[in-house]
VEXSEDREN-58853 format. One record per residue (C-alpha): y, x, z; residue number from 0. Coordinates in Angstrom, 2 decimals, always signed. Last residue first. Layout:
BEGIN
((Y X Z) NUM)
...
REM end
This chain:
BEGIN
((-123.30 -25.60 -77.22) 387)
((-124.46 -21.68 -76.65) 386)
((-121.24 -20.78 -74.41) 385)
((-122.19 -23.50 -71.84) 384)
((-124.32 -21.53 -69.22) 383)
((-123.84 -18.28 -70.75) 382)
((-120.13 -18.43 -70.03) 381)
((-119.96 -20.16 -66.85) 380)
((-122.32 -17.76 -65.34) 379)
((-120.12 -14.95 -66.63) 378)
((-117.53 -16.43 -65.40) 377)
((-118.29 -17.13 -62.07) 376)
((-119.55 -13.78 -61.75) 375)
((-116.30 -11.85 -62.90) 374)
((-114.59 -14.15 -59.90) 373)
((-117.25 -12.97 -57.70) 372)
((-116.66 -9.30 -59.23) 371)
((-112.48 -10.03 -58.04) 370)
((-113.49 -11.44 -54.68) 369)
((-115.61 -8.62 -54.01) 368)
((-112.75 -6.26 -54.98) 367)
((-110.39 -8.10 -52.56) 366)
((-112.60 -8.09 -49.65) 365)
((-113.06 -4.21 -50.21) 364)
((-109.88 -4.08 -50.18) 363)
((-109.22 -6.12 -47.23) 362)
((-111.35 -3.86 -45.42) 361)
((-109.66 -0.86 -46.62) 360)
((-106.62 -2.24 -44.38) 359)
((-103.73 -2.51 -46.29) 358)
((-100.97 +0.90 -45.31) 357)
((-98.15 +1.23 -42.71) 356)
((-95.58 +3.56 -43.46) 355)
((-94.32 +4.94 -40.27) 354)
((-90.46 +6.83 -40.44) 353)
((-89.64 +8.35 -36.86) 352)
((-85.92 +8.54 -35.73) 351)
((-85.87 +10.83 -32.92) 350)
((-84.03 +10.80 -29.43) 349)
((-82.47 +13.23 -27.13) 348)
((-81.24 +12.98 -23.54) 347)
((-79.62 +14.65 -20.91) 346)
((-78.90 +15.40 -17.50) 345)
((-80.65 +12.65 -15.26) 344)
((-83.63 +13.33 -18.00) 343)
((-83.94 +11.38 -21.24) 342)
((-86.42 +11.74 -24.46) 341)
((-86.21 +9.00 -27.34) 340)
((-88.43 +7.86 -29.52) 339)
((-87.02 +5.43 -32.37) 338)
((-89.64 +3.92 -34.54) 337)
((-88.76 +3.04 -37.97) 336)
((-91.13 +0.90 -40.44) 335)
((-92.45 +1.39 -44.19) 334)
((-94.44 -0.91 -46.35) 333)
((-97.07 -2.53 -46.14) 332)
((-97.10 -5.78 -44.11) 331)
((-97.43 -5.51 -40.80) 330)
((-99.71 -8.21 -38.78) 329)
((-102.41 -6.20 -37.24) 328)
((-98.94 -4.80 -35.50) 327)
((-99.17 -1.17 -35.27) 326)
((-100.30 +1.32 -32.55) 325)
((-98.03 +4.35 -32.14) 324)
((-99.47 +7.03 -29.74) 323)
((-97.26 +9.54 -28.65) 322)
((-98.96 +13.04 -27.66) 321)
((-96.51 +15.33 -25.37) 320)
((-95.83 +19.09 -25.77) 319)
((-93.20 +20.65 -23.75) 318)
((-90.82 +23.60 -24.28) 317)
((-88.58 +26.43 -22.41) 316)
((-85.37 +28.10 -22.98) 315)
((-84.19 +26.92 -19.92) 314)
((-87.11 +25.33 -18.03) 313)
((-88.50 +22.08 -18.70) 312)
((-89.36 +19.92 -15.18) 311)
((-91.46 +16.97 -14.69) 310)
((-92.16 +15.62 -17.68) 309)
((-92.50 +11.90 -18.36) 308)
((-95.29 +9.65 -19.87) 307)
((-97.99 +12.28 -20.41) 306)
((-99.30 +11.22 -22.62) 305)
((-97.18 +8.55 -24.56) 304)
((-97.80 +4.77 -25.35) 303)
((-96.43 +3.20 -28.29) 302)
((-96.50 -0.34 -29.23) 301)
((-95.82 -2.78 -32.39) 300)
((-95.48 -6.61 -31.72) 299)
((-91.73 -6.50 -33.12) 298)
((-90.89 -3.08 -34.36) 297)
((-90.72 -0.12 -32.03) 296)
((-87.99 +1.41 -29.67) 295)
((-89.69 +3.70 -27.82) 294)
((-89.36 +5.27 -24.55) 293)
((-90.18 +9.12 -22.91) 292)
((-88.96 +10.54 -19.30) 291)
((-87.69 +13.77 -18.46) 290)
((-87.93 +14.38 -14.76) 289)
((-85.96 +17.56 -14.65) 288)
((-84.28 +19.57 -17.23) 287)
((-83.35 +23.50 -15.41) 286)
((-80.34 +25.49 -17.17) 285)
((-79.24 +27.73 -19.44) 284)
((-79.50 +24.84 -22.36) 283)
((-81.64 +24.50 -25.17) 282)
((-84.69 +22.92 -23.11) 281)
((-87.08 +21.86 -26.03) 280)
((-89.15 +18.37 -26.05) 279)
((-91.99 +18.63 -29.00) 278)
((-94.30 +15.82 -29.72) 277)
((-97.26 +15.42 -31.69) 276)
((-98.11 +11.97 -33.29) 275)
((-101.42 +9.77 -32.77) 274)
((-101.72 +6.81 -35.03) 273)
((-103.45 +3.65 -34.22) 272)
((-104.44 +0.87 -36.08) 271)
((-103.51 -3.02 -36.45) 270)
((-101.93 -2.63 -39.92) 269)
((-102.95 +1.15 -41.47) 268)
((-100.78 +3.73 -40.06) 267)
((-98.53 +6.45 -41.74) 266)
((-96.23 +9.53 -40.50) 265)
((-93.01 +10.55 -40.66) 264)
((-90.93 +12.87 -38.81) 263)
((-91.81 +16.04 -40.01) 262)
((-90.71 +19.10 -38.20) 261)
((-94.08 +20.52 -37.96) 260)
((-94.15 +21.04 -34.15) 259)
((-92.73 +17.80 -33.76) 258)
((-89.29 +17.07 -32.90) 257)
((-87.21 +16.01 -29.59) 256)
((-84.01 +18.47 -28.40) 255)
((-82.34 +18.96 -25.17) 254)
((-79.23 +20.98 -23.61) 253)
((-77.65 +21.16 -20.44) 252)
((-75.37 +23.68 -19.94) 251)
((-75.65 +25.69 -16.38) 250)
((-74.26 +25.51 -12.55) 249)
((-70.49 +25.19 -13.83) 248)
((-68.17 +26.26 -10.70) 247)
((-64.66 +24.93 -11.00) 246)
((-61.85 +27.16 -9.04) 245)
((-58.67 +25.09 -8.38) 244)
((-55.67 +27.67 -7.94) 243)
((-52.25 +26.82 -6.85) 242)
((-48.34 +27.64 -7.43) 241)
((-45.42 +26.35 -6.10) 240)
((-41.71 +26.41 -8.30) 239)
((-38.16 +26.04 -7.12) 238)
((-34.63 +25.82 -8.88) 237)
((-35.29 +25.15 -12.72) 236)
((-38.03 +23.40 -11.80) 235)
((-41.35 +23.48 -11.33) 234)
((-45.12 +22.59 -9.97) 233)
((-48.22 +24.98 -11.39) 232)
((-51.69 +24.86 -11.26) 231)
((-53.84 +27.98 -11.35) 230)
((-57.45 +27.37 -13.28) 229)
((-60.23 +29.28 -12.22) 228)
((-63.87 +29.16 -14.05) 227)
((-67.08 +30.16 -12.71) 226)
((-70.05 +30.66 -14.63) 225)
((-72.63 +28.73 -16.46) 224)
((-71.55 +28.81 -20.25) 223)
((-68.88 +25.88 -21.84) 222)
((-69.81 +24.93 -25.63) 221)
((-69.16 +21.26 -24.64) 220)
((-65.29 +22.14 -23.90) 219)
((-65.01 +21.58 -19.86) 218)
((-63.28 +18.98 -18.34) 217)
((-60.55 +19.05 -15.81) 216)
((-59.18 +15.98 -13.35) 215)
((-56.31 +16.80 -11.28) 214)
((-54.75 +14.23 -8.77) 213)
((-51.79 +14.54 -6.57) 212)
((-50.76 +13.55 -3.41) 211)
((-47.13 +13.65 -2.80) 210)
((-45.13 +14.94 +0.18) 209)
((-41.43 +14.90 +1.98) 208)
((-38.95 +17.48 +3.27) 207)
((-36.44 +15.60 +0.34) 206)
((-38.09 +13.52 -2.05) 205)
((-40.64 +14.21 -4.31) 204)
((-40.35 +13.63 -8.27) 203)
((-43.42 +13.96 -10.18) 202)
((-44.35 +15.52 -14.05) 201)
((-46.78 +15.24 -16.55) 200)
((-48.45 +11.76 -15.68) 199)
((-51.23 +9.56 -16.43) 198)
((-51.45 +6.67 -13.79) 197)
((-54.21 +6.29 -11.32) 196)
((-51.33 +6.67 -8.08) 195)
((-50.30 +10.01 -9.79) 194)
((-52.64 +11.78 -12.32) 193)
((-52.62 +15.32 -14.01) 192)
((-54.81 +16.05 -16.80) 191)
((-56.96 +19.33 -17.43) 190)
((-59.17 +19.10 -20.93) 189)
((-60.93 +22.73 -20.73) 188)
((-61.13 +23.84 -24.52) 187)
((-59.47 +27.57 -24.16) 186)
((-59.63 +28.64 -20.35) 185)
((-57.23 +26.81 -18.42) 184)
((-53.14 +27.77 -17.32) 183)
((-52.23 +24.27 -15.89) 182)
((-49.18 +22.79 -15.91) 181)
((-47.09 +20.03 -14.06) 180)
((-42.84 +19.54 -14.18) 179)
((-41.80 +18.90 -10.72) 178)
((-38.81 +16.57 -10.01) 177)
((-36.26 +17.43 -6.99) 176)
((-35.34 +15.52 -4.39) 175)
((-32.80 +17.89 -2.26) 174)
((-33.20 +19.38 +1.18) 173)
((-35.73 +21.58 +0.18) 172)
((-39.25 +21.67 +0.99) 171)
((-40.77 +19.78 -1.10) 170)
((-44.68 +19.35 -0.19) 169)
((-47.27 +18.99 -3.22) 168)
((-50.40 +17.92 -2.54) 167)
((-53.53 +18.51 -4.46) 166)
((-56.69 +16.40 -4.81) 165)
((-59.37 +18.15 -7.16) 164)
((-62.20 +16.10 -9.58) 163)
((-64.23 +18.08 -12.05) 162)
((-65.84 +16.16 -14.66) 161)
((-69.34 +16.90 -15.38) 160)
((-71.11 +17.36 -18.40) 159)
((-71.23 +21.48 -18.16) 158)
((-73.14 +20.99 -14.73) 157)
((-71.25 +20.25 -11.51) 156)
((-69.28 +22.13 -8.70) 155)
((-65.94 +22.28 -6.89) 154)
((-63.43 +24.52 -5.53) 153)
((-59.91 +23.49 -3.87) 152)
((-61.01 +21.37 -1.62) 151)
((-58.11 +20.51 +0.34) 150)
((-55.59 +21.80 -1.93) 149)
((-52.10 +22.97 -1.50) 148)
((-48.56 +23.03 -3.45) 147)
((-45.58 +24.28 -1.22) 146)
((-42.12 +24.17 -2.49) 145)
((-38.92 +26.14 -0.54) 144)
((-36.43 +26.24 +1.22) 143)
((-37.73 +27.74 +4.84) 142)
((-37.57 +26.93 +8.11) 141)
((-39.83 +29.07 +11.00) 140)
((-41.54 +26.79 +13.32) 139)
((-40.29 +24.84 +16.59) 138)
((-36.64 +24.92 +16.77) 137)
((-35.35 +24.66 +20.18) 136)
((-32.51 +22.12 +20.43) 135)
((-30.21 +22.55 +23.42) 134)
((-27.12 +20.51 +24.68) 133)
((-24.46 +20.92 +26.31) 132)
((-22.16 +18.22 +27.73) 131)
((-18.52 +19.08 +28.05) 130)
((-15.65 +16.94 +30.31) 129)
((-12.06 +18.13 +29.68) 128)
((-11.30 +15.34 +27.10) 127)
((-14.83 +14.12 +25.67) 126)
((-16.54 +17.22 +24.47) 125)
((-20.27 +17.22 +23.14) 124)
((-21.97 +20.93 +22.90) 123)
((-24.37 +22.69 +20.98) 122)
((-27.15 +25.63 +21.51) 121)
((-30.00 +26.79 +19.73) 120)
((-33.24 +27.86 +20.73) 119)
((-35.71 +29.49 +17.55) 118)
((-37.59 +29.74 +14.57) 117)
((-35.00 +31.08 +12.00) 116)
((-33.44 +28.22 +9.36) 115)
((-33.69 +26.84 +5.86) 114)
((-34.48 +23.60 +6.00) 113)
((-31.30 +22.74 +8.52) 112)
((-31.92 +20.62 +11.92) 111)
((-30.17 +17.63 +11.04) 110)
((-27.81 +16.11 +14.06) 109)
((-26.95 +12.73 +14.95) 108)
((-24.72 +11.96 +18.04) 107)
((-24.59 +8.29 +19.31) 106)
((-21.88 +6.69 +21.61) 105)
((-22.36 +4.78 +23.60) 104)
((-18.96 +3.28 +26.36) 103)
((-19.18 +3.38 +30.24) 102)
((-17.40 +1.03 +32.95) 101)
((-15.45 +1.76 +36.11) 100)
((-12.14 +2.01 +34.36) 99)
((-12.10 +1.01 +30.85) 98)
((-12.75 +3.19 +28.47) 97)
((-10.99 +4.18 +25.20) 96)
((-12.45 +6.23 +22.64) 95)
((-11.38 +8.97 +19.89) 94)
((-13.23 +10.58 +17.16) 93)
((-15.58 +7.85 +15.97) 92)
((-17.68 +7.52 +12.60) 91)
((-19.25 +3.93 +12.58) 90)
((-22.03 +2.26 +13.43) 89)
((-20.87 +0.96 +16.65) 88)
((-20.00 +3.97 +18.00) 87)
((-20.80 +6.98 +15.87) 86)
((-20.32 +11.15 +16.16) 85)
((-22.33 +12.91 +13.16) 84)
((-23.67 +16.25 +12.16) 83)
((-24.59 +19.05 +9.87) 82)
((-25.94 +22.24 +11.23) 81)
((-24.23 +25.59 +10.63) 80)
((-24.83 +26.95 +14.00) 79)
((-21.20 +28.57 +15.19) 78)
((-21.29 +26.77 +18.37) 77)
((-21.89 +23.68 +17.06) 76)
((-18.86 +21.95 +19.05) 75)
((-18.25 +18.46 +18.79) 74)
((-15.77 +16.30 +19.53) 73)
((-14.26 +13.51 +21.13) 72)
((-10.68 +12.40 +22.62) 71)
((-11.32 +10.38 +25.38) 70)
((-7.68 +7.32 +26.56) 69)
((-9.13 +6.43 +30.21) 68)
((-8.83 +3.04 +31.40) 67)
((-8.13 +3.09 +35.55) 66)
((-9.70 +3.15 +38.18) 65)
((-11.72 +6.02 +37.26) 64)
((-15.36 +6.96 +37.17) 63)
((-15.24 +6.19 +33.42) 62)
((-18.50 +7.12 +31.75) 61)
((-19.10 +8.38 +28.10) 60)
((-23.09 +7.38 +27.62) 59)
((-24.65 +9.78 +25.18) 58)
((-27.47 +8.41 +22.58) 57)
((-28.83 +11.61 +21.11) 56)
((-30.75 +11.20 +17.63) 55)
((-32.32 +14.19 +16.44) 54)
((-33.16 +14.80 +12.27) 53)
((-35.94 +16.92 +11.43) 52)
((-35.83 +19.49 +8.09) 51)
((-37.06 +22.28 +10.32) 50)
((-39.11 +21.27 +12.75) 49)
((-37.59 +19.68 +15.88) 48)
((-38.15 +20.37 +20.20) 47)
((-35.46 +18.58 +22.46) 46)
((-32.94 +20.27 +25.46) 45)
((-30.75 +18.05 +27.20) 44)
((-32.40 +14.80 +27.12) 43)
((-31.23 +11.99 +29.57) 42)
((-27.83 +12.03 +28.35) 41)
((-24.55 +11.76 +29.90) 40)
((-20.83 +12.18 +29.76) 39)
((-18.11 +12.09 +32.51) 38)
((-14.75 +11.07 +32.45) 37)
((-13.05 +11.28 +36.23) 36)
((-10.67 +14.25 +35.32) 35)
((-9.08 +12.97 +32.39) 34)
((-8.47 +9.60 +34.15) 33)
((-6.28 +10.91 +37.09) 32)
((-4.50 +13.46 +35.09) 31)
((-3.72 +10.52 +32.55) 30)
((-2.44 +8.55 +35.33) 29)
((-0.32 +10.75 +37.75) 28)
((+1.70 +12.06 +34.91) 27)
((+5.19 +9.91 +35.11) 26)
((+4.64 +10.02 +38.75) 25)
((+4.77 +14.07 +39.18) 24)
((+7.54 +14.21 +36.73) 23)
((+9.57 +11.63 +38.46) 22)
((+8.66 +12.83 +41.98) 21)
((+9.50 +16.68 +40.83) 20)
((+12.60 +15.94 +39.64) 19)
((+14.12 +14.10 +42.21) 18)
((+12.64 +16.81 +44.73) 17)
((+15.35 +19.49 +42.36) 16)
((+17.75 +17.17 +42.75) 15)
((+17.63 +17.22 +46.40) 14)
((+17.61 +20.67 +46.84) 13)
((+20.67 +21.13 +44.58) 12)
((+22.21 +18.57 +46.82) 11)
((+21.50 +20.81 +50.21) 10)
((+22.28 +23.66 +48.69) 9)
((+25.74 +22.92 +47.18) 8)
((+26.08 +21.55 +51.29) 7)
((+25.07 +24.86 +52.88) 6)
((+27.62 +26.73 +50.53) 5)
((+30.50 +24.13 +51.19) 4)
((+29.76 +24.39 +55.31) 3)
((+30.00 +28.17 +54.26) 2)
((+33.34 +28.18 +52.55) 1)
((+34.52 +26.08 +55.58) 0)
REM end
């Protein structure tokens, strides 16, 4: 009897315990079910970024279920400091349901850091017990840091030019940051700073972005043939670039017009010609060419010049040309101004010439006969009728 009792204690314990395990086992069925069946894809497991980039995955979270599935989401960066963000419909998401059978987007930003090795590095996306991994290989070495370059970063031109350079200026930080502008010239070069035509002393450049920039320098009038560097400099109180812009002066240019007396005045009698001397001096360190002559002469006046240009004066070096100034055979007496001037591509010079013009000593001699015809008259006049 005691072991009919035994066998039956069993026999209920038994039962309880298969009680037990059908309610557990039901009460669980459907979250097993749908945890298992989630699945997550992308089409691009592994993408290529510069430093600075930003990557945009769009992940499909799939439901091979029956039944709607309650996905917790995350993301792991695997210890890479890299900022990121989980959305679904435009907004931050950490948990998702999905029906059974169907699929829910959700899109995964992440910023590849400034400031980073050159390199493969891995991530992954978690939805419940399903993982995606992902790869993004970093293409170039990151830094934090400015970067000021120029194309052309040497130019040439005579003392009277103005040199023209185009600089960028990259920021590569992950902040905008504004850049104060300076140049370190030579005593008397004029270097400005311009940005979109305007005048400007400073720029602000946004993050892992660029600016052009334009830099204009003239030199002082006394400047000597040589060349000249000027380093160019873009800061803050957190990050600073530095170029050079070299500008090459091929010589001064210097002319001056005289005579070889030094007097500039000389007279003419009305409708004559005078013939004047010229002097055109090179007083620069380098080469005049083609150095034409003008005049600016009174009304109905001319002046001709032999020969009428100059090809070439070198530095240092002089040319004699003849001017001939013809008067009006209308002036007056008295004096008159003719301007001369002297110009090449390079340079130009000009002198003031004072021209007193003089009676012709024909009318004088008309005037004097006039005068003893007069006397004449007179005289006949006199003995004719002085008597009565």
């Amino acid at each position: 009897m005691l072991r009919a009792c035994r066998k039956s204690l069993f026999k209920g314990f038994m039962a309880v315990c298969l009680c037990l395990t059908a309610v557990l086992a039901g009460s669980g069925s459907l979250p097993a079910s749908a945890a298992g069946t989630v699945e997550l894809y992308t089409p691009y497991l592994k993408l290529s970024a510069p430093p600075g980039d930003s990557i945009s995955y769009s992940i499909e979270v799939i439901n091979r279920g029956s039944s709607t599935a309650d996905v917790e989401l995350g993301f792991d960066t695997r210890g890479n400091k890299w900022e990121y963000e989980l959305t679904a419909g435009g907004r931050a998401v950490s948990r998702l349901a999905v029906k059974g059978g169907e699929s829910q987007t959700i899109n995964l930003q992440l910023d590849v850091p400034l400031e980073i090795n050159k390199g493969t590095y891995q991530f992954q996306v978690n939805a419940g017990s399903s993982t995606l991994p992902l790869s993004v290989e970093v293409s170039e070495q990151g830094t934090f840091r400015t970067e000021l370059t120029s194309d052309q970063p040497n130019m040439q031109g005579h003392s009277d030019s103005t040199f023209s350079f185009s600089a960028t200026l990259r920021n590569r930080t992950a902040e905008k940051q504004t850049y104060a502008l300076s140049a370190q010239a030579e005593p008397g070069w004029d270097v400005t700073f311009s940005d979109g035509g305007t005048s400007v002393t400073s720029v602000e450049v946004e993050p892992n972005a660029e600016k052009s920039i334009s830099i204009s320098a003239k030199p002082p009038e006394t400047v000597q043939a040589g060349s000249y560097k000027i380093p160019i400099t873009a800061s803050n109180n957190s990050t600073s670039a530095k170029t050079t812009v070299e500008a090459v002066v091929t010589g001064t240019y210097g002319l001056t017009l005289g005579t070889p007396n030094d007097l500039l005045s000389t007279d003419v009698t009305a409708g004559s010609e005078r013939k004047v001397d010229l002097v055109l001096t090179n007083t620069g360190s380098a080469e005049l060419k083609d150095v034409s002559l003008s005049a600016d002469t009174p009304s109905e006046w001319e002046v001709t010049f032999s020969p009428a240009s100059v090809d070439s004066i070198a530095p240092g070096g002089t040319a004699r040309v003849q001017a001939t100034i013809k008067a009006s055979k209308e002036a007056l007496a008295g004096d008159y101004v003719v301007n001369i001037n002297a110009s090449s591509p390079e340079k130009s010079a000009s002198a003031q010439f004072r021209v007193a013009v003089k009676s012709s000593v024909l009318w004088g001699w008309v005037g004097i006969l006039i005068i003893l015809a007069v006397i004449g008259g007179i005289y006949y006049l006199f003995r004719k009728y002085g008597r009565r």
